[in-house]
C-alpha positions as a Markdown table, in Angstrom:
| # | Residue | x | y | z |
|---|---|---|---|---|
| 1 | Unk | 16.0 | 20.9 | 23.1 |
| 2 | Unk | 18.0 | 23.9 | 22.9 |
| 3 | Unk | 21.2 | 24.3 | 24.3 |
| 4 | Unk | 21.8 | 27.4 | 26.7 |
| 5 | Unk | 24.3 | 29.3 | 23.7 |
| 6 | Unk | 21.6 | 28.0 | 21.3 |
| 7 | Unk | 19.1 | 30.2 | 23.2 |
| 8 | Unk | 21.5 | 33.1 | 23.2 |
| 9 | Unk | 22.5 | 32.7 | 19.7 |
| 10 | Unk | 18.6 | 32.9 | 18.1 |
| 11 | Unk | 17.8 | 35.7 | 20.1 |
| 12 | Unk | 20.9 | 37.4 | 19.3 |
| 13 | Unk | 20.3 | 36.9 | 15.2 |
| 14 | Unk | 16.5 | 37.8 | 15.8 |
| 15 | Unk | 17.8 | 40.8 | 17.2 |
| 16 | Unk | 20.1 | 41.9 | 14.5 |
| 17 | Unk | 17.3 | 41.1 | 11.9 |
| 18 | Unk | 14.0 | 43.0 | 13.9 |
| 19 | Unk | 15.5 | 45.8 | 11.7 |
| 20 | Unk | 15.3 | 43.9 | 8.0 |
| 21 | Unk | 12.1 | 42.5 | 9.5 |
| 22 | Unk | 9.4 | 43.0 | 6.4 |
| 23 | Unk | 12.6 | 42.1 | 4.0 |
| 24 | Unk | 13.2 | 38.9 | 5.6 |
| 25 | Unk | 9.3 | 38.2 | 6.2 |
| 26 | Unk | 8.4 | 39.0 | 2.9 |
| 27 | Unk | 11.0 | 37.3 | 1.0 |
| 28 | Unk | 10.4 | 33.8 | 3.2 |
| 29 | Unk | 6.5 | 34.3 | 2.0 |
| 30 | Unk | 7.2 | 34.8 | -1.3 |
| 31 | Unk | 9.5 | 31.5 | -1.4 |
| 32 | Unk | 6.6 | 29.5 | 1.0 |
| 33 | Unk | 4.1 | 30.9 | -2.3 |
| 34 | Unk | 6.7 | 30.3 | -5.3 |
| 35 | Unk | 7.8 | 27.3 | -3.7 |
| 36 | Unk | 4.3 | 25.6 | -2.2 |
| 37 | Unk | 1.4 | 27.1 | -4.2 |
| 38 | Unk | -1.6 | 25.6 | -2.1 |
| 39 | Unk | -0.3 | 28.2 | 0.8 |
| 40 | Unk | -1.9 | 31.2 | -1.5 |
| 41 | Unk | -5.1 | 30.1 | -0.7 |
| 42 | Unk | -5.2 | 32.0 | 2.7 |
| 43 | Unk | -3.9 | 34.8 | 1.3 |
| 44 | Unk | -6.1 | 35.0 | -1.9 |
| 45 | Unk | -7.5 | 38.4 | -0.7 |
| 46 | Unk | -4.4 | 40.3 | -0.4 |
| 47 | Unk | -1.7 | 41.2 | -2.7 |
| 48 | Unk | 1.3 | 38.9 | -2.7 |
| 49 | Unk | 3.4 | 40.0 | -5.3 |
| 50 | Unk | 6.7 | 41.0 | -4.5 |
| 51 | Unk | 7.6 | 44.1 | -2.1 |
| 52 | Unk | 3.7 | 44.3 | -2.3 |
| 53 | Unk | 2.4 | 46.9 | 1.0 |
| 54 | Unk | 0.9 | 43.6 | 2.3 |
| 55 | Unk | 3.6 | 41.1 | 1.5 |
| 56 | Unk | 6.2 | 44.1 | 3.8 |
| 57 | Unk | 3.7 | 44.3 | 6.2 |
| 58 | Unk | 2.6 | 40.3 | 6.9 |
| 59 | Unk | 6.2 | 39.8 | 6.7 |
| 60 | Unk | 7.1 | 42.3 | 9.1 |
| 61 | Unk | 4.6 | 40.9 | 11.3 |
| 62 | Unk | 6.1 | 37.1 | 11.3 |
| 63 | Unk | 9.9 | 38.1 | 11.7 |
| 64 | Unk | 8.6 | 40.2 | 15.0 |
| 65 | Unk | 6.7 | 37.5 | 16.5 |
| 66 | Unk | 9.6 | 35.2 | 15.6 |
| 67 | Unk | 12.1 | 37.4 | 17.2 |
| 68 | Unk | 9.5 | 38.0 | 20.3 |
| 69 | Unk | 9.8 | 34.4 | 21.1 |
| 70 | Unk | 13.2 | 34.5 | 20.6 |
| 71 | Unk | 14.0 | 36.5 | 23.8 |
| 72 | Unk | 12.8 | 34.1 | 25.8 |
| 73 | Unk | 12.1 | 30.4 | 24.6 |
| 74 | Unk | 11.2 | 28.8 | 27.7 |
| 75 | Unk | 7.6 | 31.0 | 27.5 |
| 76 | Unk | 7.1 | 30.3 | 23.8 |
| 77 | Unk | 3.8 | 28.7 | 24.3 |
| 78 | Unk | 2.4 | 32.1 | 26.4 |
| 79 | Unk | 3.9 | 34.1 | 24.2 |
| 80 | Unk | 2.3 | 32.6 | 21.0 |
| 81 | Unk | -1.1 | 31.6 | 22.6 |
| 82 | Unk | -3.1 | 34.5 | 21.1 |
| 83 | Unk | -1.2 | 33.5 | 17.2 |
| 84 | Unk | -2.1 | 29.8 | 18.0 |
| 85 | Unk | -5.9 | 31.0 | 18.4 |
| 86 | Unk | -6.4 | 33.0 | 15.9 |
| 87 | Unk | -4.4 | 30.8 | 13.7 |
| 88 | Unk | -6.2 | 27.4 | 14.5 |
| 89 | Unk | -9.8 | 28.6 | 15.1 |
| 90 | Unk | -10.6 | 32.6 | 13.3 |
| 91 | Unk | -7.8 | 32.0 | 9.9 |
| 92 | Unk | -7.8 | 28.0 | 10.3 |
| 93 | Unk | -4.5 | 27.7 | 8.6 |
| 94 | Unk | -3.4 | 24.4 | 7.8 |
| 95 | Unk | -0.6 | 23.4 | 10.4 |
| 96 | Unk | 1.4 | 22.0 | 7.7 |
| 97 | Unk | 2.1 | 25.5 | 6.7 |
| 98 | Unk | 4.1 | 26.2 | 9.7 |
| 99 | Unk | 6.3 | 23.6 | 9.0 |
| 100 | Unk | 6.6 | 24.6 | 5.2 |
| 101 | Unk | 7.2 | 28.5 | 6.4 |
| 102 | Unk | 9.8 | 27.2 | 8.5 |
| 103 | Unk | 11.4 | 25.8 | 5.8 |
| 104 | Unk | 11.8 | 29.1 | 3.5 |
| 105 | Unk | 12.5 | 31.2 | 6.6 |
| 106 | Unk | 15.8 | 28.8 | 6.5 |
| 107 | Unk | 16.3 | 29.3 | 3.5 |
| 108 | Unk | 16.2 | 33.0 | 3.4 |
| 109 | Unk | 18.4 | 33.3 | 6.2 |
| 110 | Unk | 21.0 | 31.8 | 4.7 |
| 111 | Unk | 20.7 | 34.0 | 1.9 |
| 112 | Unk | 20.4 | 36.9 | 4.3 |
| 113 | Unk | 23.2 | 36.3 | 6.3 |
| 114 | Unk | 25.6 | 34.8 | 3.9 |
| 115 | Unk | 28.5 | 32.9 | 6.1 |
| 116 | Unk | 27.1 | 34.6 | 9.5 |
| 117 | Unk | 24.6 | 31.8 | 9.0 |
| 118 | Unk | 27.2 | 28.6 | 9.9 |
| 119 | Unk | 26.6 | 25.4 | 10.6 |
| 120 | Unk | 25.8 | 25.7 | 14.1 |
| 121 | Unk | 23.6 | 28.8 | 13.5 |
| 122 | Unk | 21.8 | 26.8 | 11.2 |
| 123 | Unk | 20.7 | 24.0 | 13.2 |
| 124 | Unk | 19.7 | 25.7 | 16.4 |
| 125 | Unk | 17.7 | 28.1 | 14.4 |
| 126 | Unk | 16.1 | 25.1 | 12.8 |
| 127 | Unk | 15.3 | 23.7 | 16.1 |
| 128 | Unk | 13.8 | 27.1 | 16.9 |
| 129 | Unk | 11.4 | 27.1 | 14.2 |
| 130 | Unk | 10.6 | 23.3 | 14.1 |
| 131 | Unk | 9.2 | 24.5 | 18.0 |
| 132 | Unk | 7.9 | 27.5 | 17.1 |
| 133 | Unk | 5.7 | 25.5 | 14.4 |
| 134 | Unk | 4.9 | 23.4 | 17.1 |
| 135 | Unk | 3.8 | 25.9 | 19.6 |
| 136 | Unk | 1.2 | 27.2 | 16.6 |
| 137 | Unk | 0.0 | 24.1 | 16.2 |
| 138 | Unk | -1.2 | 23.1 | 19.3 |
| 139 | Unk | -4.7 | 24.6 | 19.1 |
| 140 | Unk | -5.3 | 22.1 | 16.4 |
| 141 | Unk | -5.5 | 19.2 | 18.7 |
């Protein structure tokens, strides 16, 4: 799925971005909640307005996990097994939301990372993502 410079390439922006981590999380929530308003639901107990301590910190929390199975793709099913259970069977997210998340994390690196984000950045990152969706959603079959 991934070429071998494709591999290197997402780990290598994951890398420069583990520092920006709860700016880039929180600003690719906020867009999955402006943009698709039936995501709130699972968060209907926190506050998600923007910069918000738990919007920083769940943010935060994605872009590491992202990065995490950035360093090494070929394991991105071991790495994520303990986000795909308590994903699919303790929160019981709708998988769909993976794929929508996806989506605005796309977005907001191309707003991040302004013309570091080229064409070829942007479609093996969006291969990334469309399998890391994947990998979460597993549980749920």
């Amino acid at each position: 799925m991934l070429s071998k410079r494709e591999k290197e390439l997402i780990a290598e922006i994951w890398g420069r971005l583990t520092p920006v981590a709860e700016d880039i999380g929180s600003d690719a929530l906020l867009r999955m909640f402006s943009t698709f308003p039936g995501t709130k639901t699972y968060f209907s107990h926190l506050d998600i307005s923007p910069r918000s301590p738990h919007m920083l910190s769940h943010g935060q929390k994605i872009v590491l996990a992202i990065a995490e199975g950035a360093k090494d793709i070929s394991q991105l099913t071991v790495t994520l097994a303990p986000l795909q259970t308590l994903h699919a069977y303790q929160l019981r997210i709708d998988p769909t939301n993976f794929k929508l998340f996806s989506h605005c994390m796309l977005v907001t690196l191309a707003c991040h990372m302004g013309e570091d984000f080229t064409p070829v950045a942007h479609a093996a990152m969006d291969k990334y993502l469309s399998a890391f969706a994947a990998v979460l959603a597993e549980k749920y079959r």
